[in-house]
C-alpha positions, 0 to 999 in steps of 0.5 A: 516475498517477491521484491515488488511485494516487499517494496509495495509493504515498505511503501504502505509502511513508511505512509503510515508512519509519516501519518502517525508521526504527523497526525498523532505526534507520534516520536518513535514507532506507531501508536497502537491503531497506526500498528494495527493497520500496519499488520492489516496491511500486511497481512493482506498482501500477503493474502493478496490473489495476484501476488507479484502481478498485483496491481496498485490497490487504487486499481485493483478489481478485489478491494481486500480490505475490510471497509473500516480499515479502507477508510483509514489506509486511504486518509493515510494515503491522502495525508502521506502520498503528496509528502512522500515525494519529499521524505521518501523520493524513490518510493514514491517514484516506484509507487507511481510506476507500479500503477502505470504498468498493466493496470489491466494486464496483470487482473487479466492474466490471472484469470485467462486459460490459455 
């Protein structure tokens, strides 16, 4: 996996265990629906067209996720984007690096034939 892509899974991985230890009091690990996002997520980026020139998803063209689980990574992000600046700094940072760079760029580039 590219190191972009690895990061971005560890992003969405710490959200959502900031959102289950937070919203359903979970200790150690993640309840099942939690989990089960998780594995969405994963699997969905590994899936994902554009691979390491892959845009945030907040501004990506292809919304891959089922409407269901959009819905539930974005309460996730809602409740753990403002607190990842305080529990994970430098993963927020990233994150907010990856979707200043070549929003644009990256969807172009893939579908342009020079």
């Amino acid at each position: 996996m590219h190191p972009r892509l690895a990061r971005e899974l560890k992003t969405v991985e710490v959200m959502i265990d900031l959102y289950c230890r937070g919203t359903h009091g979970t200790r150690r690990g993640r309840c099942p629906s939690c989990q089960a996002l998780a594995d969405y997520a994963r699997q969905r980026l590994a899936r994902c067209p554009f691979q390491h020139e892959k845009p945030t998803c907040a501004h990506c063209t292809i919304h891959c996720y089922r409407p269901a689980m959009r819905e539930q990574i974005r309460a996730v992000m809602r409740y753990a984007g403002p607190r990842m600046l305080v529990h994970h700094p430098v993963l927020a940072l990233f994150h907010l690096m990856d979707g200043r760079r070549r929003k644009e760029g990256a969807i172009q580039n893939r579908y342009s034939r020079t």
